[in-house]
C-alpha beads as a LAMMPS data file, in Angstrom:
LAMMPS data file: protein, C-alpha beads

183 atoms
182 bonds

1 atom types
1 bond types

-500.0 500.0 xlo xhi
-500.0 500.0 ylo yhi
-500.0 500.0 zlo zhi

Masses

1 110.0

Atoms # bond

1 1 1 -17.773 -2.063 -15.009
2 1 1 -16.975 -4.233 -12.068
3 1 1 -14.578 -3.358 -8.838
4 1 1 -11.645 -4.806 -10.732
5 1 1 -12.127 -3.351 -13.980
6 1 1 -12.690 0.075 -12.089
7 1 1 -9.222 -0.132 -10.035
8 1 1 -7.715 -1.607 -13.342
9 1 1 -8.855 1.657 -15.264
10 1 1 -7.676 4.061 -12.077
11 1 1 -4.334 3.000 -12.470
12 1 1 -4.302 3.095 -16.277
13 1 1 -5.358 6.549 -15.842
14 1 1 -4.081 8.299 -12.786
15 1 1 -0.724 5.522 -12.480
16 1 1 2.060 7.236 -14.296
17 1 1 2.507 9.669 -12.008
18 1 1 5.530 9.497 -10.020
19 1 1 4.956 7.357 -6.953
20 1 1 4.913 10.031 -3.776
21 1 1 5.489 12.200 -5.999
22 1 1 9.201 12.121 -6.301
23 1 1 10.235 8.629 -6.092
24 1 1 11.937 6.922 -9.101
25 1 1 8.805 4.714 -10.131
26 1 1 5.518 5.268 -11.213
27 1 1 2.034 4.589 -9.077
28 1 1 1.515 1.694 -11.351
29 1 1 5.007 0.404 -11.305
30 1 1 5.051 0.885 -7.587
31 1 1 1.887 -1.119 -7.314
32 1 1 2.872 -3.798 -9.375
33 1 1 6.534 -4.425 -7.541
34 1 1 4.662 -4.448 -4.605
35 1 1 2.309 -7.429 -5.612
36 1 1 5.139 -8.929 -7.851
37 1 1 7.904 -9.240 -4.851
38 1 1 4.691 -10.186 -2.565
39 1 1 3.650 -13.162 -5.305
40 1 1 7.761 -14.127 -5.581
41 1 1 7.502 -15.008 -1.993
42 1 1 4.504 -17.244 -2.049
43 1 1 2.711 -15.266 0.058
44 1 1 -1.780 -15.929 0.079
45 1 1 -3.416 -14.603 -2.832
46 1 1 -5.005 -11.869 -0.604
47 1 1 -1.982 -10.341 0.994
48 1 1 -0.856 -10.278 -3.114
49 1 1 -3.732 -8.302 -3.609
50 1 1 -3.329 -5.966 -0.519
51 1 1 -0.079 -5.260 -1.945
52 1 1 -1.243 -4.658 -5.387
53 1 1 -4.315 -2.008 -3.456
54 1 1 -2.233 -0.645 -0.811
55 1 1 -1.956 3.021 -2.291
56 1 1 -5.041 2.943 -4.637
57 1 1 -5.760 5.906 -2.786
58 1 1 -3.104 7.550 -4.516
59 1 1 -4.457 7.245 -7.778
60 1 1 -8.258 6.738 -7.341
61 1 1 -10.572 9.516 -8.359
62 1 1 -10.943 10.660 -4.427
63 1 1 -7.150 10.834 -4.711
64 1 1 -5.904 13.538 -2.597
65 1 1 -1.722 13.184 -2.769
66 1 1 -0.048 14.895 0.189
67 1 1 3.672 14.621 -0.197
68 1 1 3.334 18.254 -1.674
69 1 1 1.247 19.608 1.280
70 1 1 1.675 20.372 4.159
71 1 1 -1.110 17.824 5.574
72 1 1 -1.376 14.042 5.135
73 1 1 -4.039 13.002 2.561
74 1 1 -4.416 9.812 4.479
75 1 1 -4.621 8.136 0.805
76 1 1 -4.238 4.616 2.850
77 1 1 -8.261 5.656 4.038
78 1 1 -9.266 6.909 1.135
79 1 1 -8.040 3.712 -0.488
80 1 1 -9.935 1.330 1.928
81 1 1 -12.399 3.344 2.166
82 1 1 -13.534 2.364 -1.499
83 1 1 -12.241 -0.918 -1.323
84 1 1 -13.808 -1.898 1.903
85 1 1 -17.186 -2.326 -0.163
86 1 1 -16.160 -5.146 -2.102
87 1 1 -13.120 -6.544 -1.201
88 1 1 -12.486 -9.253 2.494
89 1 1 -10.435 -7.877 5.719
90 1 1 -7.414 -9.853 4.825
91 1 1 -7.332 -7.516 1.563
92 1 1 -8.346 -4.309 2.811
93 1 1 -6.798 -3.974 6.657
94 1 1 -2.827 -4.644 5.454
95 1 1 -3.607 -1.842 2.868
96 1 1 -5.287 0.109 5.464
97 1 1 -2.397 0.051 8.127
98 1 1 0.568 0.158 5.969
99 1 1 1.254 3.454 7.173
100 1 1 0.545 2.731 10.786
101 1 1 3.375 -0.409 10.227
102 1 1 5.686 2.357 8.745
103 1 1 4.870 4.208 12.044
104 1 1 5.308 1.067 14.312
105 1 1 8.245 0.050 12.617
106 1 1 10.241 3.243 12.799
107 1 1 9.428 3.068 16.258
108 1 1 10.657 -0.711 17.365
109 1 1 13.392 -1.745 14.360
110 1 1 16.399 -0.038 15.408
111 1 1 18.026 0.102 11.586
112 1 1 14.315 0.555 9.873
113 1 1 14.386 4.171 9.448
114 1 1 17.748 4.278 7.555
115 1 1 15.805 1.696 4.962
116 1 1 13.488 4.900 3.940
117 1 1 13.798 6.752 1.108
118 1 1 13.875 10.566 1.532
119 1 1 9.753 11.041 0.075
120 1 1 9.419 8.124 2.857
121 1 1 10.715 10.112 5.682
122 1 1 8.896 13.111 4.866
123 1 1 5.886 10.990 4.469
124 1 1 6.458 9.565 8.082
125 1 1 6.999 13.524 9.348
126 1 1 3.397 14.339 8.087
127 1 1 1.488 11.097 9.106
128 1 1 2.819 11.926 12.547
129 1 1 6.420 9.968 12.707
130 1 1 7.312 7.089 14.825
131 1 1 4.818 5.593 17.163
132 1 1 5.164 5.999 20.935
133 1 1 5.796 2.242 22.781
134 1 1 1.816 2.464 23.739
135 1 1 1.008 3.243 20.315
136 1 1 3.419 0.648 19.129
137 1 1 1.815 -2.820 21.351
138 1 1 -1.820 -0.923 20.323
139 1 1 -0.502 -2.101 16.985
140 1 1 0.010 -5.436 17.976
141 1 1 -3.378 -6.257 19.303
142 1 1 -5.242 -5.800 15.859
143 1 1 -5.286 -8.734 13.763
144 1 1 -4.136 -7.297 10.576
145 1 1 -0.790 -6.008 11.886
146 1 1 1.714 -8.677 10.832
147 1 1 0.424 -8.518 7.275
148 1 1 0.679 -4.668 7.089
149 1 1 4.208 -4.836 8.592
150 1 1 4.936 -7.350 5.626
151 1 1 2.981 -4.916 3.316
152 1 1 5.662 -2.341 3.990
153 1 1 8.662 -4.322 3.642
154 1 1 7.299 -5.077 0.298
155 1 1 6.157 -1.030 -0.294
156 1 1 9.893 -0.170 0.757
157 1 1 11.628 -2.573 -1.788
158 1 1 8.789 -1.491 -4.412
159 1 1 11.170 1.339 -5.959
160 1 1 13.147 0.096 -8.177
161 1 1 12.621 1.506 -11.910
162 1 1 14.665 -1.373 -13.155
163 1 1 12.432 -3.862 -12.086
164 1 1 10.591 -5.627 -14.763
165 1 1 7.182 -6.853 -13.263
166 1 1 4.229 -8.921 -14.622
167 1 1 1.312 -6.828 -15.828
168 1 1 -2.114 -5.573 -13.847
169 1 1 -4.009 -8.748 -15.557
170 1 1 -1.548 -10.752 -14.241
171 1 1 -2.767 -10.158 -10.819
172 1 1 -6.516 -10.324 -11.430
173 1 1 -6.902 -13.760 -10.125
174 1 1 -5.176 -12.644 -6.858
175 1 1 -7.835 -9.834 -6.928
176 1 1 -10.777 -12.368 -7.400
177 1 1 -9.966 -14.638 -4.432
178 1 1 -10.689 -11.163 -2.137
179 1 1 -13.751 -10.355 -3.178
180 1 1 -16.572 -10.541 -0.946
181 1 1 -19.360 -13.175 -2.123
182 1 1 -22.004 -10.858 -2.389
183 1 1 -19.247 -8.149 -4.592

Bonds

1 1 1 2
2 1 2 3
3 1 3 4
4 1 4 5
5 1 5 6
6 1 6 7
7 1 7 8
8 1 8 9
9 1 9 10
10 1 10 11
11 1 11 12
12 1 12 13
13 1 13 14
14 1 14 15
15 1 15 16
16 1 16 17
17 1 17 18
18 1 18 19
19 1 19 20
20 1 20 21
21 1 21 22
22 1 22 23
23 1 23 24
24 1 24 25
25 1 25 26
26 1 26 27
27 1 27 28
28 1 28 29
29 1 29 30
30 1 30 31
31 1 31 32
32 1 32 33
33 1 33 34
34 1 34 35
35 1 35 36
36 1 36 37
37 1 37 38
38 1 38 39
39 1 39 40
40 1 40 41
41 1 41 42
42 1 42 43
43 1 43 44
44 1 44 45
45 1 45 46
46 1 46 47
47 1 47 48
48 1 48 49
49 1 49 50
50 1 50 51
51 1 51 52
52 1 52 53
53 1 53 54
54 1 54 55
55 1 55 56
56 1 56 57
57 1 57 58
58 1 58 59
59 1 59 60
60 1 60 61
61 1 61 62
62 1 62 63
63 1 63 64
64 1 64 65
65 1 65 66
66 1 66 67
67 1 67 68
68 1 68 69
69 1 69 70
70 1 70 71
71 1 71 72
72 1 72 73
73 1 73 74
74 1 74 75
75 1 75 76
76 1 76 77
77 1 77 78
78 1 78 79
79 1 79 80
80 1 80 81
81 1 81 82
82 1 82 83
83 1 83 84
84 1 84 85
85 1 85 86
86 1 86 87
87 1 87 88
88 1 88 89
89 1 89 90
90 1 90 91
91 1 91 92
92 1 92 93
93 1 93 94
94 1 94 95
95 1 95 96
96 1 96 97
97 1 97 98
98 1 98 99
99 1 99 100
100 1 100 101
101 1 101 102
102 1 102 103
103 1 103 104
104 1 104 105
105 1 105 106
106 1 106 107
107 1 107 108
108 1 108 109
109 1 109 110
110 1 110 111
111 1 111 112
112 1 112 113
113 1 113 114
114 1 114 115
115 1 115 116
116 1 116 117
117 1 117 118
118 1 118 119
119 1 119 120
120 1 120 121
121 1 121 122
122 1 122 123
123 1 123 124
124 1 124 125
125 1 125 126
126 1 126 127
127 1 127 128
128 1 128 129
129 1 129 130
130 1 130 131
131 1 131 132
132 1 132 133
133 1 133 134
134 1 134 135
135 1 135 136
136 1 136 137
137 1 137 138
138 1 138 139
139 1 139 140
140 1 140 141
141 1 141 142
142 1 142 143
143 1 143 144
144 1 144 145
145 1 145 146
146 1 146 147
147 1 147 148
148 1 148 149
149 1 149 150
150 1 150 151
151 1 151 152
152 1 152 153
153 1 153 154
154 1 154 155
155 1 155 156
156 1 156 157
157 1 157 158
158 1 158 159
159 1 159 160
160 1 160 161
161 1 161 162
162 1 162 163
163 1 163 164
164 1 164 165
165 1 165 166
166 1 166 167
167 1 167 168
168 1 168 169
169 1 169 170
170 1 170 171
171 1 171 172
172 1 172 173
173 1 173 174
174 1 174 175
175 1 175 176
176 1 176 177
177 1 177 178
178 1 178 179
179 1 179 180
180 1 180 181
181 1 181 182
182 1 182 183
C-alpha cells in the first residue's frame, strides 16, 4: 500500500471519532473542511495537502489523543513525524507548526483567542498557551510560519458539521504534488 493509500485507510478507520474529542465534527470531516476551505481559496496544492495532514496524528496508528489527559500528545509530531518520510517541507512544516501558530497567534492577534472553541482553549492550556514576544518573532524566522498561521485559520473554521465537503479522493492529486521524488 503506498503513503496515500495508508493515510487514506487511517482516516477511514480511526476518522469518525469526534475531532478533539468533543468538537461537533469528526477527524475526517475536520480534515476534509480543512483542505476543502484551503482548495476554495486557491491556495498551492501543497498547503491543500498540509491542511488535509495537519492532525493525521490524531488518527494514525501512533495516535496518542490528549484533550482527555492531562499532557499534550503532541499529535502535530507524531503526525510529521510519519509524514516527514515521504512527503516535501512545504507539506509537512505547516502541519508541523499549526499548533505553534495557535500559540503565536494567541499571543500577537488581539481578538484571536475569542475565535477558539472551548476543546481549542483547553488544547492551547496543555500545549503550553500563548507564546511569550521572544517566542513569538522565534516564530517568524522559520520559513514555514506564514503557511502554518494560514493552516490554523483554516483548522479554526474547519468545525462546522453542516459543511458538505468533497471526498478524501478528491484531494489525492493535491497529495501527489507533495510527495518527495524518491516516495
Amino acid at each position: 500500500m503506498n503513503i496515500i493509500d495508508t493515510i487514506f485507510d487511517a482516516f477511514h478507520r480511526n476518522g469518525d471519532a469526534l475531532y478533539d474529542g468533543g468538537e461537533a465534527v469528526t477527524q475526517s470531516q475536520h480534515a476534509l473542511q480543512a483542505a476543502h476551505l484551503t482548495e476554495q481559496e486557491g491556495k498551492p496544492a501543497t498547503l491543500i495537502a498540509a491542511s488535509l495532514l495537519h492532525d493525521y496524528g490524531h488518527v494514525s496508528d501512533e495516535s496518542e489523543d490528549s484533550v482527555d489527559r492531562e499532557a499534550d500528545g503532541r499529535h502535530e509530531l507524531v503526525g510529521s513525524r510519519i509524514l516527514e518520510e515521504h512527503f516535501i517541507p512545504a507539506v509537512t512544516e505547516p502541519g508541523k507548526l499549526h499548533v505553534a501558530a495557535k500559540r503565536y497567534l494567541c499571543a500577537t492577534e488581539s481578538d484571536y483567542f475569542a475565535t477558539l472553541s472551548p476543546v481549542s482553549v483547553r488544547s492551547l492550556e496543555l500545549q503550553g498557551g500563548p507564546f511569550t514576544d521572544v517566542q513569538a518573532r522565534a516564530f517568524e524566522e522559520n520559513p514555514h510560519y506564514a503557511d502554518a498561521v494560514q493552516l490554523r485559520r483554516y483548522d479554526e473554521r474547519a468545525k462546522d458539521p453542516e459543511m458538505i465537503t468533497p471526498d478524501f479522493e478528491h484531494f489525492r492529486p493535491h497529495l501527489e504534488a507533495g510527495l518527495k521524488s524518491d516516495a
